[in-house]
C-alpha positions in Angstrom: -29.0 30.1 20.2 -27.8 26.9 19.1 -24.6 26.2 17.1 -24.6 26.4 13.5 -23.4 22.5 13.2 -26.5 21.4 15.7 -28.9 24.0 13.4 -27.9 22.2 10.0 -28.3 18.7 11.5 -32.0 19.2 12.8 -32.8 20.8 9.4 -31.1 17.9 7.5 -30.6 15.1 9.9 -27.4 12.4 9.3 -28.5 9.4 8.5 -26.1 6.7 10.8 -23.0 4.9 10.1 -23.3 1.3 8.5 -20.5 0.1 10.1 -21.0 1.6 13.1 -19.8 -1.8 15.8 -17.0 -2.7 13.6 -15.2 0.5 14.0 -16.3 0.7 17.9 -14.5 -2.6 18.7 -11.5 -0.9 17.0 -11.7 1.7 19.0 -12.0 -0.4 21.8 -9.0 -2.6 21.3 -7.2 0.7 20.9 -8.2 2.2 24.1 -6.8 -1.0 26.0 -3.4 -0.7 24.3 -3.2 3.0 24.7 -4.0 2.7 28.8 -1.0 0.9 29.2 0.8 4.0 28.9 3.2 2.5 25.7 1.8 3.7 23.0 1.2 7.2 22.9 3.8 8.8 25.4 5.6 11.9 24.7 8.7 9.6 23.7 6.4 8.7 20.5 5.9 11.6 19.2 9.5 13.1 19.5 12.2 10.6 20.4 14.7 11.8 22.3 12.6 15.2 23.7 12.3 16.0 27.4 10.3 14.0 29.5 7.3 15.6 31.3 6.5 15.8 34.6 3.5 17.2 36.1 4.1 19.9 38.4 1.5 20.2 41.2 2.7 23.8 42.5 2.9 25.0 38.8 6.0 25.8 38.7 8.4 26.8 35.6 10.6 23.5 34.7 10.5 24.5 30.8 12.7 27.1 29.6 10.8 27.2 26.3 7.4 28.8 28.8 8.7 31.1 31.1 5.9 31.8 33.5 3.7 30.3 35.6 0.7 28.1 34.6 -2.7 29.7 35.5 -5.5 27.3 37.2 -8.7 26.7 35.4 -11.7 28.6 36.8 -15.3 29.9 35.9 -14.9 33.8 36.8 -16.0 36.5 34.9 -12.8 37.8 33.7 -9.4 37.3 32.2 -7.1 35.4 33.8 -3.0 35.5 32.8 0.2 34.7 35.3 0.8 36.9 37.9 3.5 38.8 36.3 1.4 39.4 33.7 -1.7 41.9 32.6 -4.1 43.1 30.4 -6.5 46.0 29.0 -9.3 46.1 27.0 -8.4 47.3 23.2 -11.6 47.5 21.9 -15.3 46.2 21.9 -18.6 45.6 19.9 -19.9 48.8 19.3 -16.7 51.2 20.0 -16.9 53.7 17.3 -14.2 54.2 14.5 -15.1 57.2 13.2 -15.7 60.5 14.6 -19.9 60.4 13.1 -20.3 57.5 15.2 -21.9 57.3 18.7 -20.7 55.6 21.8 -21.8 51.9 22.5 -25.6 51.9 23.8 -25.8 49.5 26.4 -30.1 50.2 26.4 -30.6 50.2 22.6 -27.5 48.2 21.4 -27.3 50.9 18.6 -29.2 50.7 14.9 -27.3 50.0 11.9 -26.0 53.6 11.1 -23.7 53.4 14.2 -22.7 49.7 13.4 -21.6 50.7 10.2 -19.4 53.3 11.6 -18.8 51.0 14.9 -16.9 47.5 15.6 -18.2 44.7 14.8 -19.2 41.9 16.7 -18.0 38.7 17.4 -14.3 39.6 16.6 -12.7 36.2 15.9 -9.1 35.8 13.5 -7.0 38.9 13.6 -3.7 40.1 12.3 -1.5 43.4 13.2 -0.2 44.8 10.4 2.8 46.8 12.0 3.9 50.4 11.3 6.0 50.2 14.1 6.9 48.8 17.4 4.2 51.2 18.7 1.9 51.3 16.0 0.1 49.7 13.9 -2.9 48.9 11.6 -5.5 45.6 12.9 -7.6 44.0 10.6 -10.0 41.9 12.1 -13.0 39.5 11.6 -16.1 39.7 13.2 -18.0 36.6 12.6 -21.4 37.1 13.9 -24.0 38.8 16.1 -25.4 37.5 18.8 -29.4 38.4 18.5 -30.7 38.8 21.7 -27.9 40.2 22.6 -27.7 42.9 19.5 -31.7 42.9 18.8 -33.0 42.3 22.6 -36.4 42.8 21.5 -35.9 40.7 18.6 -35.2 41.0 14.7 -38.3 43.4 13.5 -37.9 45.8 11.0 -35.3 47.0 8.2 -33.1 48.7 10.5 -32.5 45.6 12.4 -31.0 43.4 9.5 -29.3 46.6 8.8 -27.7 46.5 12.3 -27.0 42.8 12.0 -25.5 42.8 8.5 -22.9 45.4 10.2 -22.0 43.7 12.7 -20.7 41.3 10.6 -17.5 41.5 8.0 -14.5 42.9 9.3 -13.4 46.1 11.0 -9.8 47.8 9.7 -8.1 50.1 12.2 -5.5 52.4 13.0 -4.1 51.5 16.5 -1.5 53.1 18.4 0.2 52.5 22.0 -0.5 55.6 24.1 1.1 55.5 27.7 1.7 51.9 27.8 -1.8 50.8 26.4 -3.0 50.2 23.0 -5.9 52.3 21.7 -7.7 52.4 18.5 -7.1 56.0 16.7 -10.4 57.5 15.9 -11.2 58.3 12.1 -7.3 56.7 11.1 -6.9 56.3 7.7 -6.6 53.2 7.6 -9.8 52.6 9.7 -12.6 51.1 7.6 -15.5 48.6 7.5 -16.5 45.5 5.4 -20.2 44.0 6.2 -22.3 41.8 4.2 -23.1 44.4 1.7 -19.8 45.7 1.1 -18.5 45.1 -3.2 -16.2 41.8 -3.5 -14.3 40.9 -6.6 -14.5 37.5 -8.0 -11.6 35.8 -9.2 -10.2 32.3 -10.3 -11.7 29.4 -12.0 -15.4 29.9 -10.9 -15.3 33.6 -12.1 -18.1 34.2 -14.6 -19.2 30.7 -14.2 -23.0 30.2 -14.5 -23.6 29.5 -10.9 -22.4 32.3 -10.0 -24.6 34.7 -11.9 -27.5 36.5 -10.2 -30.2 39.4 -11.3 -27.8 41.9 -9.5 -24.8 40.5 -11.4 -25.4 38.4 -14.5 -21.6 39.0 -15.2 -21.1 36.8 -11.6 -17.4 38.4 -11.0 -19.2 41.2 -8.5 -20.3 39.9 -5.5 -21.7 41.6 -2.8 -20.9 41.3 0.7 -18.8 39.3 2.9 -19.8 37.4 6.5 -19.5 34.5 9.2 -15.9 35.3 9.1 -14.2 33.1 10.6 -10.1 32.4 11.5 -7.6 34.2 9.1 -4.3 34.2 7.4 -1.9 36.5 6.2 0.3 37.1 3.1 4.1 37.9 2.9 3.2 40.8 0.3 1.2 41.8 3.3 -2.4 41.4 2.5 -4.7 40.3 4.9 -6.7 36.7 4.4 -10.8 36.5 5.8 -12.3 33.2 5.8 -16.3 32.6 5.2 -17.1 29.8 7.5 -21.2 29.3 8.1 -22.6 31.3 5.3 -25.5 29.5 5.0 -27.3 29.9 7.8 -27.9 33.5 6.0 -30.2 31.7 3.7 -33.9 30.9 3.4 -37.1 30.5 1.2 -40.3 32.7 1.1 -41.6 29.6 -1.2 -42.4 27.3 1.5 -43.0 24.6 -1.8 -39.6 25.0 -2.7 -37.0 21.5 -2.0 -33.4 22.4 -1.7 -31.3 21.0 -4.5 -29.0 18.5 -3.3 -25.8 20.8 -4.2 -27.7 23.3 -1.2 -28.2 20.5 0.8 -24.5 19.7 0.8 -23.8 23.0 2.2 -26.8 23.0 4.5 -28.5 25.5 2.7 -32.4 24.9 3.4 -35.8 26.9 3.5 -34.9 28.1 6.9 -32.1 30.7 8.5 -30.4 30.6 11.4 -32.9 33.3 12.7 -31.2 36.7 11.0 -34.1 37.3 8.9 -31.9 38.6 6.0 -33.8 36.8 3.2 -36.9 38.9 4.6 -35.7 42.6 3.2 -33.0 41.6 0.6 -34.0 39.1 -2.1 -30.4 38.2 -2.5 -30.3 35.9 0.7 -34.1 34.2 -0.7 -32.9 30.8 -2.5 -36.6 30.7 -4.4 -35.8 34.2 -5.8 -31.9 33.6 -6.2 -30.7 30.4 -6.2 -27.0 31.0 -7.0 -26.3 33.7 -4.5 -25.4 30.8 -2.4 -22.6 29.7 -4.6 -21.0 33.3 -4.2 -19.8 32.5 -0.5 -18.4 30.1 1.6 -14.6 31.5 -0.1 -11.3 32.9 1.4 -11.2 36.9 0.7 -8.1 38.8 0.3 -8.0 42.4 1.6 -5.5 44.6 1.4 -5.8 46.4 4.6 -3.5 49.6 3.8 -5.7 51.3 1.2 -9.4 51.6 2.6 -10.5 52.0 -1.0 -9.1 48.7 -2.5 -12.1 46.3 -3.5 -11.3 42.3 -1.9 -11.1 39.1 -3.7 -13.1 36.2 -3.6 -10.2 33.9 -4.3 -12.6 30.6 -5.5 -9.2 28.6 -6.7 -8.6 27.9 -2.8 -12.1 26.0 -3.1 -15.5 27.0 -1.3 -16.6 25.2 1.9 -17.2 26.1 5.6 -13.5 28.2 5.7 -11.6 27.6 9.1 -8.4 29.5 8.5 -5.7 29.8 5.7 -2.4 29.0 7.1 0.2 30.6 4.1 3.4 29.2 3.8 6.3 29.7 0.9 7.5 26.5 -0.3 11.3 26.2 -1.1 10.6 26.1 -4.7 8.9 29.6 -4.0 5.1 28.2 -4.3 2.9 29.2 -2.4 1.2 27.0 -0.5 -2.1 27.4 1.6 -3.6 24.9 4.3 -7.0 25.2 4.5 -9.7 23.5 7.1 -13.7 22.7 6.4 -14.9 23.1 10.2 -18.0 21.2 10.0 -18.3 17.4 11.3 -17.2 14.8 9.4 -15.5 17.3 6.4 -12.0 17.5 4.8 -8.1 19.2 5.1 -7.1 20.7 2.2 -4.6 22.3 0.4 -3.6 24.8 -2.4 -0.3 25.0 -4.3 0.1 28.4 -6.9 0.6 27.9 -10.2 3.1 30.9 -10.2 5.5 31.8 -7.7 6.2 34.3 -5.1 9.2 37.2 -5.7 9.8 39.2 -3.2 8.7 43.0 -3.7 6.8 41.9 -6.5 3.6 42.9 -6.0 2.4 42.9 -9.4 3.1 39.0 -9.7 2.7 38.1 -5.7 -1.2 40.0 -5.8 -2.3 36.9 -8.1 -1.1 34.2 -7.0 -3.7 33.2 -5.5 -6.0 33.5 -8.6 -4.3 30.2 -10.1 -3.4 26.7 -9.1 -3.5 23.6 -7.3 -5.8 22.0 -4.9 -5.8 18.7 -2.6 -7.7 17.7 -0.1 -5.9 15.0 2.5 -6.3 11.5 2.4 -5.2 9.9 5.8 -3.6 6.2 6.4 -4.5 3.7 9.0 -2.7 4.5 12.5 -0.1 2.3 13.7 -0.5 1.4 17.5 1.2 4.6 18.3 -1.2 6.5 16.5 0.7 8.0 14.3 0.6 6.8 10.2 1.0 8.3 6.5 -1.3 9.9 4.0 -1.4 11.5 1.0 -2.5 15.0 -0.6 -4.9 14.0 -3.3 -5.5 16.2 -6.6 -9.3 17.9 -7.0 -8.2 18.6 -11.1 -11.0 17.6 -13.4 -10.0 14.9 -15.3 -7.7 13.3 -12.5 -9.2 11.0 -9.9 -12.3 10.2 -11.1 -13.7 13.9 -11.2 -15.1 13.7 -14.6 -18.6 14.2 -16.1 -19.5 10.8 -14.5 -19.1 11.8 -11.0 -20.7 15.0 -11.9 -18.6 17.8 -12.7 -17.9 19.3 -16.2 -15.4 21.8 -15.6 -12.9 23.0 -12.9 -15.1 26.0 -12.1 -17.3 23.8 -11.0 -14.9 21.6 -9.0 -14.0 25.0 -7.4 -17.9 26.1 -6.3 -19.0 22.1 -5.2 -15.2 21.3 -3.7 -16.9 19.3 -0.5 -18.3 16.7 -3.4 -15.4 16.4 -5.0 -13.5 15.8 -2.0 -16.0 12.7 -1.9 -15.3 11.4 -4.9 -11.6 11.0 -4.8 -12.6 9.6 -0.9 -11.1 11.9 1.5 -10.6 11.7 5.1 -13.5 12.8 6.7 -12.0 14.7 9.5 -13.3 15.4 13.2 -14.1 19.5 12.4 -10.6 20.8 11.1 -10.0 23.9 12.4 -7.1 26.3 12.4 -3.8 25.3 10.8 -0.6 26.4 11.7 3.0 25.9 10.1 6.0 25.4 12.3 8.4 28.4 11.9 11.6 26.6 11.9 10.6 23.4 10.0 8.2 22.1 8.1 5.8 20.6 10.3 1.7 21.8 10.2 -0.3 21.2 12.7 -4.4 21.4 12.6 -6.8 21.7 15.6 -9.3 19.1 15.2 -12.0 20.4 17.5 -14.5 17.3 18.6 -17.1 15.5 16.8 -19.9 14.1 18.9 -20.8 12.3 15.9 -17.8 10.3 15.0 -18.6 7.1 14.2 -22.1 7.4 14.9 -23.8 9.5 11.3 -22.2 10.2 8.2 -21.4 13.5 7.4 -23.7 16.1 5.4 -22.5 14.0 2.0 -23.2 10.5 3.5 -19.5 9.8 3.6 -19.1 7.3 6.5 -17.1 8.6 9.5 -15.5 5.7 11.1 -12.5 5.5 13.7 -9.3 5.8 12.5 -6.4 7.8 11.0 -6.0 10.5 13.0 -9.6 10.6 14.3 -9.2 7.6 17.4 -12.2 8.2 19.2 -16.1 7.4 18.6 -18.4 10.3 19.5 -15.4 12.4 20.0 -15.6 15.4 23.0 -13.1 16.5 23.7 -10.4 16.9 20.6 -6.9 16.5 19.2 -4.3 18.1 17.3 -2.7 16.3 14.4 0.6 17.4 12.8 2.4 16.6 9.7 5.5 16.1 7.8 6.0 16.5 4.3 7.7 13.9 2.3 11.7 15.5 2.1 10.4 18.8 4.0 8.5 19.8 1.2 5.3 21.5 1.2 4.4 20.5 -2.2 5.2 17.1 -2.1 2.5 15.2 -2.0 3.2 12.4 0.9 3.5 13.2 4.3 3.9 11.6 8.0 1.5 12.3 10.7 0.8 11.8 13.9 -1.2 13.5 17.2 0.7 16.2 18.8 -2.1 15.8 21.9 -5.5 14.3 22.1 -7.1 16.2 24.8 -9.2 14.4 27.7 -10.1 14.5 31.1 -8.3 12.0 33.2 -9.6 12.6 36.4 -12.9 10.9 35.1 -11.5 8.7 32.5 -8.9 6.5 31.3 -7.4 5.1 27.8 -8.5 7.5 25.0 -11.2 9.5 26.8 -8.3 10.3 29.4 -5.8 12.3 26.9 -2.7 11.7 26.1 0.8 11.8 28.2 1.3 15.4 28.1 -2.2 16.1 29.4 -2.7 16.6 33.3 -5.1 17.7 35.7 -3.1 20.8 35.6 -3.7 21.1 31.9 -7.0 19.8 31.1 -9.2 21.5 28.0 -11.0 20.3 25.3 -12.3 21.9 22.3 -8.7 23.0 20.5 -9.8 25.6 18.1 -7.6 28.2 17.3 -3.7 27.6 16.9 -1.0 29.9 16.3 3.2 29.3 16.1 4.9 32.5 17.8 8.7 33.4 16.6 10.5 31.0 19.2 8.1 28.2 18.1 5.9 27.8 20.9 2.6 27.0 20.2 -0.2 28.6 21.3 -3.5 26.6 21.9 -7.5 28.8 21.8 -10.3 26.3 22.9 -13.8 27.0 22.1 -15.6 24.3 24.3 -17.9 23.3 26.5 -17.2 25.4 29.4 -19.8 24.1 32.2 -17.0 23.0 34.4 -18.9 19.5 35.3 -19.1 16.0 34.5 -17.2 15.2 31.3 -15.8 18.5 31.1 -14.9 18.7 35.3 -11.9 21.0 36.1 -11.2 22.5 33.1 -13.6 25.9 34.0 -13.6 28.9 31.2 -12.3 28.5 27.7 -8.6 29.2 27.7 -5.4 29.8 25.7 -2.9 27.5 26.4 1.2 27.5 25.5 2.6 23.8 24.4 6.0 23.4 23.7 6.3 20.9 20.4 9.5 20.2 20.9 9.1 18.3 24.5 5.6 18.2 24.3 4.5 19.8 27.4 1.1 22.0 27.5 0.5 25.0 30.1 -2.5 27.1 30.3 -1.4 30.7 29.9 -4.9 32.7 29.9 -8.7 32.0 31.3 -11.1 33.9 29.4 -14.9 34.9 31.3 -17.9 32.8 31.5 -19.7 31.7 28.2 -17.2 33.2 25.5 -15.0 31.4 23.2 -11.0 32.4 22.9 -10.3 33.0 19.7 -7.7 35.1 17.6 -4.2 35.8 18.0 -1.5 38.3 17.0 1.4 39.8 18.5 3.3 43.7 18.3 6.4 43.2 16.3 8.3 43.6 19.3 6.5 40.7 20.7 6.4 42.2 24.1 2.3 42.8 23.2 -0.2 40.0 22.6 -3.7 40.3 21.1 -6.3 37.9 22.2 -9.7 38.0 21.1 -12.6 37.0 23.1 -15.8 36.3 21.5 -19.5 36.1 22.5 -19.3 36.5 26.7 -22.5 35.8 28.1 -23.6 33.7 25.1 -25.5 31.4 27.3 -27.9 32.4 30.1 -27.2 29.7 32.2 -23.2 31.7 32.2 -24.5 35.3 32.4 -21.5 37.8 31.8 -20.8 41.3 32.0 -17.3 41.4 30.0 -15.3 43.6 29.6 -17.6 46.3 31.6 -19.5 46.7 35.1 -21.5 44.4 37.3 -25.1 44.4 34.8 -23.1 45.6 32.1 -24.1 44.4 28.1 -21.7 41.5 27.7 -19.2 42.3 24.5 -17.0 40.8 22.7 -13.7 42.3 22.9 -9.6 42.4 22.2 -7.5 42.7 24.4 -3.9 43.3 24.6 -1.4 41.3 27.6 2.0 42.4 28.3 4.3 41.3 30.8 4.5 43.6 33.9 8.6 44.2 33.3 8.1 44.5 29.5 9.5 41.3 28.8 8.8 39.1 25.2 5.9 37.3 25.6 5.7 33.5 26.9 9.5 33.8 27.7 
């Protein structure tokens, strides 16, 4: 099954970059300053930190990680330090309810016991604490895998049944029984959402005529929510589910039909990524309803403590391929929201409330994500330590040339097309932004910028060019970075900012200059993909890759995807975890003790050249899982 990004592009090919040897002999010349070691050292980034120094025997020289770095590898389990462990929470399939059945490994189940079941896929997370010992999880389940969940394919009604279930997001009650955590069987908290679950739709696009359908000409009631992706969480305690690739859930029974360019900027086309949705529910057929389209691709609110609440489509924080939505509280009490379009070659943005947040005031906190602001980042040239300014740019209509000219007639509309008016006002196109995470201690954001094999080489799905530069060094990039940010005065609503990488990931056993890394990456530490990111308490940062994960030629000695630890402050990076063969490590969230981390672990087995049994048995159906590490003495986590 190939990746949704590689899916869109064969159905709607890039054209290629004008400009294409220009920007290569600037990435050259940069490549040739950067080898000689001066310009991007850890001394750049923060001056007067620690120097690094690698560490053959792995051992512990930074107080701020206090364990031992794990080697890369290819088995078929999960790797942590020594003193260190971990147990399976929960997987694909595990009922929540008492009317559900135990995981098939023959049939895979039908859509009755997914419905009652957890999804699959499990990817951003958040524990929602009762206690030190209890708690309730909230968790997104992006996708199904279909040979894995339909081995003998997609054929009837009950299989879209199945596969709409095992998408949404799975609410439970979990508890820590005899030292291990265990999900509590028909909790009351314990409920699913799936792609035909009710939604609410609120902001600027609510109402708006591309939003209305047969099944809701009113087009404030959506139906359904799926392909969610990473997450984010609210300080009145809601829980935040990003919609990432929702249109590869879309097709046309009219072969005839040609996508409007609006559908084409989203990748929507005549074809699906295989589900076979559009076949037994007219909503997900564009000839038979166009604007169901327009109804996704938004962050959802939940509130995950009452089962029977109905979440929000929150269209003010803009629709596009959702990453994650990184929440902060701005010293001026605004809200503020950093947001990521993971697709190649698309924006960083970011949302400021009209209103502001009170503390225990849930009647005002519970909207203010119905009103306000939102940017999208506009990037400087680097200097030759990489490192530069930029600027958050309005998306207002009216301001910045979004106006009936450049298409758009109303901020509804601004809200539903955001990607185009990201365009307009000329945006940094970005190499796949990612997760975002805020420093606790200061402000400083950081966003995983994933790779981009087709940087500098075709425009993105808008024809905006891609060329090197900003915070985006390398043509047809592999392997990755991580840029962070400053705001102008420590403000996160001010709207200038300093930047630069925090690591640029490489392999320097094959390579040198940009392909190599940066400083603080060694053949100890070697990854590429970042995807995932997440700030603990103490401020360590903590690094989920979702890569290539053949273990050979560009990608040689850095096995399994991985969580890594880097300390921001002296820049060093150690790996902490090795997930099995073929998945992705994604999701993150801790007990409020911190002596418990959840890790998520998404789609083992994915590939059949990687086949993978995870979590179970020797021939076992590979699925995707959570699970819980603890230190062996009890300890705080990465300590």
């Amino acid at each position: 099954m190939i990746s949704f990004d590689d899916f869109d592009e064969q159905r709607s090919p890039r054209p290629s970059n004008s400009d294409f040897s220009r920007i290569l002999d600037k990435a050259v010349s940069r490549r040739g300053f950067l080898k000689t070691g001066a310009a991007f050292g850890v001394s750049t980034f923060v001056a007067g930190g620690a120097s690094l120094t690698a560490h053959a025997d792995n051992t512990i020289t930074n107080k701020a990680m206090g364990f031992k770095a794990v080697a890369a590898n290819s088995n078929d389990t999960i790797t942590v330090p020594a003193d260190y462990q971990w147990n399976t929470v929960i997987s694909w399939g595990d009922p929540l309810f008492s009317s559900g059945v135990a995981f098939d490994h023959k049939t895979r189940g039908t859509g009755e016991s997914q419905e009652l079941a957890f999804g699959d896929n499990n990817d951003g997370m958040t524990f929602f604490a009762l206690s030190d010992d209890e708690g309730v999880m909230a968790v997104n389940n992006e996708y199904v895998n279909r040979d894995i969940i339909s081995p003998a394919g997609i054929n009837n009604e009950d299989d879209v049944r199945k596969g709409k279930a095992g998408h949404g997001i799975s609410v439970f009650h979990v508890k820590r029984v005899n030292g291990e955590w265990q999900p509590q069987i028909d909790g009351k908290y314990n409920r699913r959402l799936t792609a035909d679950s009710a939604m609410e739709i609120t902001g600027p696009a609510r109402g708006h005529a591309l939003l209305q359908t047969k099944a809701d000409p009113s087009g404030t009631a959506s139906k359904g929510t799926w392909n969610n992706c990473g997450n984010g969480v609210t300080p009145w305690g809601t829980y935040l589910t990003c919609e990432e690739n929702f249109n590869g859930y879309f097709a046309s029974t009219d072969d005839s039909l040609e996508p409007s360019d609006a559908q084409k900027r989203y990748g929507i086309g005549k074809e699906d990524w295989g589900y076979s949705w559009y076949k037994y529910d007219d909503r997900f057929d564009i000839s038979k309803e166009p604007n169901e389209a327009n109804r996704a691709g938004y962050v959802v609110e939940i509130d995950p403590m009452d089962p029977n609440s109905t979440p929000k489509k929150r269209t003010a924080l803009g629709r596009f391929k959702h990453e994650n939505a990184e929440l902060v509280v701005a010293g001026n009490g605004k809200v503020v929201v950093y947001l990521g379009d993971d697709e190649r070659g698309e924006f960083l943005y970011r949302f400021i409330s009209k209103g502001t947040y009170i503390e225990g005031d849930l009647a005002n906190n519970s909207k203010l994500l119905e009103e306000g602001t939102l940017y999208v980042a506009r990037f400087g040239e680097a200097d030759d330590s990489l490192a530069g300014q930029g600027e958050w740019v309005e998306l207002t209509l009216g301001m910045n040339g979004l106006d009936e000219s450049s298409g758009f007639s109303s901020q509804a509309e601004i809200s539903i097309y955001t990607r185009m008016a990201a365009s307009v006002v000329g945006a940094t196109t970005m190499d796949r932004p990612e997760w975002v995470a805020a420093h606790p201690d200061r402000a400083e954001i950081y966003c995983a910028l994933t790779n981009n094999k087709n940087r500098a080489i075709k425009t993105n799905a808008g024809g905006d060019e891609t060329p090197v530069g900003g915070p985006n060094p390398r043509e047809a990039n592999l392997y990755g970075q991580i840029v962070r940010w400053r705001p102008a005065g420590s403000d996160h609503t001010a709207n200038a900012f300093d930047w630069d990488l925090f690591v640029l990931a490489g392999n320097p056993t094959i390579h040198s200059g940009l392909e190599a890394g940066s400083a603080n990456i060694n053949t100890d530490n070697l990854f590429n993909s970042p995807d995932g990111i997440s700030f603990d308490p103490q401020g360590r940062l903590w690094i989920q890759t979702d890569g290539n994960y053949s273990n050979d030629g560009e990608y040689a000695g850095m096995g399994n995807n991985q969580m890594l630890c880097g300390d921001t402050a002296s820049g060093e990076i150690r790996r902490f975890l090795v997930g099995p063969k073929a998945c992705e490590i994604t999701g993150i969230s801790w007990s409020p003790d911190y002596r418990t981390m959840f890790v998520g672990v998404q789609h083992p087995g994915e590939n059949d050249k990687y086949p993978s049994s995870f979590p179970g048995e020797p021939g076992s159906t590979p699925r995707s899982s959570i699970v819980a590490v603890t230190r062996v003495d009890g300890g705080v986590i990465g300590s």
